[in-house]
Rosetta silent file (secondary structure, phi, psi, omega in degrees, C-alpha in Angstrom):
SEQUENCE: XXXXXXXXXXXXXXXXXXXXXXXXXXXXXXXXXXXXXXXXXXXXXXXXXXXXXXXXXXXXXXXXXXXXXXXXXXXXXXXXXXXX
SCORE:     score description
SCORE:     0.000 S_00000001
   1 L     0.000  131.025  165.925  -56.205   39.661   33.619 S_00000001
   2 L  -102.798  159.517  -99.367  -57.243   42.478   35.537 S_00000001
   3 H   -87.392  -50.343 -179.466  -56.965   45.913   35.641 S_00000001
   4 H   -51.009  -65.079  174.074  -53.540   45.958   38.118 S_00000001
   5 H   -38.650  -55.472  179.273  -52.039   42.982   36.037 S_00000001
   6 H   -53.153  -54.225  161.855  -52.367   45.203   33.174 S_00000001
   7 H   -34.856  -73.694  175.288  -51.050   47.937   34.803 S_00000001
   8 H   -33.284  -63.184 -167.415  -48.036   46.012   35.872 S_00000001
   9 H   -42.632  -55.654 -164.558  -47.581   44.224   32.822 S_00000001
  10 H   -76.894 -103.271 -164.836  -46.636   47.897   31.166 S_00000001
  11 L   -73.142   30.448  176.199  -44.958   50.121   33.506 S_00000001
  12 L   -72.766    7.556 -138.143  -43.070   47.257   35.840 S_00000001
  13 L  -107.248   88.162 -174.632  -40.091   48.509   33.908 S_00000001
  14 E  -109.850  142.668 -160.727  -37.964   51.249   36.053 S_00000001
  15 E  -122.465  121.812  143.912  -34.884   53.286   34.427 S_00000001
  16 E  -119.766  143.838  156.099  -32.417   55.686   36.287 S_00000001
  17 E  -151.266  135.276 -156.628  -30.202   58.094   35.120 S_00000001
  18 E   -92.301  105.563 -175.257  -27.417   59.849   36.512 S_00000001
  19 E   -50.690  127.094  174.555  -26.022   62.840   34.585 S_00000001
  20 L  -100.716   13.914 -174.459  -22.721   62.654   34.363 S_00000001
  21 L  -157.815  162.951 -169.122  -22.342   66.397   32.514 S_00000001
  22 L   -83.532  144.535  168.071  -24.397   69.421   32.536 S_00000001
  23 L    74.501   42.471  175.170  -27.313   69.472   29.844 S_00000001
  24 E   -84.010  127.984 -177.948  -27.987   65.646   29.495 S_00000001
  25 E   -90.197  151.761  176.674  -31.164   65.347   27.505 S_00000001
  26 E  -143.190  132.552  155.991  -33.866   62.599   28.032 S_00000001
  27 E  -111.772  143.931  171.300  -37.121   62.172   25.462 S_00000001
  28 E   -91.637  128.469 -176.812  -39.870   60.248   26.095 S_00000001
  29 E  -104.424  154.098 -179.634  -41.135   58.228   22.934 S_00000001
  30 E   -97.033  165.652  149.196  -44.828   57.320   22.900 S_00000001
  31 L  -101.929  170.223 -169.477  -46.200   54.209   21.929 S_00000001
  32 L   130.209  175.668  157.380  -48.402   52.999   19.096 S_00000001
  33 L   -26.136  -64.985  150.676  -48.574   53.016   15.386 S_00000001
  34 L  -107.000  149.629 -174.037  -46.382   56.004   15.371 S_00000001
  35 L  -105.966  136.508 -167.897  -43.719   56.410   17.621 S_00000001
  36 L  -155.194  137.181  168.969  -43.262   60.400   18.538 S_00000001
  37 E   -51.013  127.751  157.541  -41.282   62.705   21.413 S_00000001
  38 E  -118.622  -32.004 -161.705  -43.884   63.448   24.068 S_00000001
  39 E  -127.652  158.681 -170.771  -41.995   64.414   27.076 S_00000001
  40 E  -159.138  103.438  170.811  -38.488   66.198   27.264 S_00000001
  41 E  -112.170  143.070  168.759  -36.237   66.601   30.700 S_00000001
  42 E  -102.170  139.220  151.814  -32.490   68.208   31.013 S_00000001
  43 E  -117.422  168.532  167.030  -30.509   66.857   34.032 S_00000001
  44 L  -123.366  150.964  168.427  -27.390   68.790   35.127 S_00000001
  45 L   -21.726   81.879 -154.401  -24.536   67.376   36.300 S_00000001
  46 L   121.664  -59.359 -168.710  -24.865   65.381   39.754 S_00000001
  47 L   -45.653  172.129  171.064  -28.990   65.257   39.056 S_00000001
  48 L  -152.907  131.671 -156.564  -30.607   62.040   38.825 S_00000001
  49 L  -155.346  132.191 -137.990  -33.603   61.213   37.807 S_00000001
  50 E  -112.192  133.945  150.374  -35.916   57.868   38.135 S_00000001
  51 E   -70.307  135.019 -173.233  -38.207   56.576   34.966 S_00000001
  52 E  -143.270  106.148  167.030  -41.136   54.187   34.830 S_00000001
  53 L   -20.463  114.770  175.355  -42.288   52.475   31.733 S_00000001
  54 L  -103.726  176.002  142.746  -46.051   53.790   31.009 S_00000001
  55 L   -29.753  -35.430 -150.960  -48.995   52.952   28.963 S_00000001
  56 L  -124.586  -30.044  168.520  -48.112   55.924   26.544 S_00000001
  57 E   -89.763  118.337  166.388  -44.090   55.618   27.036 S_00000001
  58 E  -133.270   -3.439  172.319  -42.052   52.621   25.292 S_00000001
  59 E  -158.816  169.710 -172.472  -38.494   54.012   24.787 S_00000001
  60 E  -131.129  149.759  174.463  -36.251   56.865   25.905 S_00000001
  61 E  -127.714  152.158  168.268  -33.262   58.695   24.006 S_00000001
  62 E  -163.611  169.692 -146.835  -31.109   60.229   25.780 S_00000001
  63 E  -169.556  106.397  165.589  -28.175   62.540   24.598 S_00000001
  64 L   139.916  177.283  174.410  -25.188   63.803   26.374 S_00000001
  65 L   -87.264  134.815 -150.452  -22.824   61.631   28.905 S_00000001
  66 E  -162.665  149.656  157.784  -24.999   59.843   31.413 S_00000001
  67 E  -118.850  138.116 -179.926  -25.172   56.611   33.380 S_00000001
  68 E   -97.208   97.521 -144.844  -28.232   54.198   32.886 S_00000001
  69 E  -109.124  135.269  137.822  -29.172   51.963   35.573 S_00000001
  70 E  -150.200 -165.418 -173.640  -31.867   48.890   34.824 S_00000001
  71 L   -70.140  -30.244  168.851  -32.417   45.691   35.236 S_00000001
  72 L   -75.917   14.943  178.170  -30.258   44.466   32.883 S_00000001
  73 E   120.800 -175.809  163.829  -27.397   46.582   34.139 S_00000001
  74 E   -96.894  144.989  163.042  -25.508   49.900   33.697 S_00000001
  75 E  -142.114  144.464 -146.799  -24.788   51.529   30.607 S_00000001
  76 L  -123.338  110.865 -152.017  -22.967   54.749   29.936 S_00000001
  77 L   -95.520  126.157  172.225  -24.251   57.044   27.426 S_00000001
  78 L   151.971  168.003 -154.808  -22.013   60.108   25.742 S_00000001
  79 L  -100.649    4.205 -163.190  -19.418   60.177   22.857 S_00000001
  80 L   -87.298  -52.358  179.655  -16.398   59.682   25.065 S_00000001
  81 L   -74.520   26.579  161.521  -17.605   55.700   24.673 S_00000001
  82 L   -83.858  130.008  174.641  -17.706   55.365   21.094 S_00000001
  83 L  -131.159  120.015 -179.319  -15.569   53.407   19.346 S_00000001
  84 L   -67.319    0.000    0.000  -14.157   53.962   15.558 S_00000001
């Protein structure tokens, strides 16, 4: 495998999400042995904002009401869509 394939392999993976409320939080989790917040963006309401799987990135949190776009579909993030 070579260097692109490698490349690929990792970060083929693209995420958007569209706040649907002011102050939606997104963390970036690293990867590895321990998993730890490296990166930290607020959207506002309206913003949108497009993600790419890295080397150094393997999951996202995100906290507040939000829509999630990938490949496997949307999903809508925020307490109104919890169910008791």
């Amino acid at each position: 495998m070579d260097q692109n394939e490698h490349v690929e392999q990792i970060s083929g993976e693209y995420v958007a999400v569209r706040a649907l409320e002011d102050g939606v939080t997104i963390i970036g989790l690293t990867r590895g042995k321990d998993t730890r917040f490296h990166h930290t963006e607020k959207l506002d309401r309206g913003e949108v904002m497009l993600f790419q799987f890295t080397e150094h990135t393997s999951a996202m949190k995100i906290r507040g009401k939000a829509d999630i776009y990938t490949k496997l579909g949307k999903v809508r993030s925020g307490k109104d869509d919890v169910q008791e």
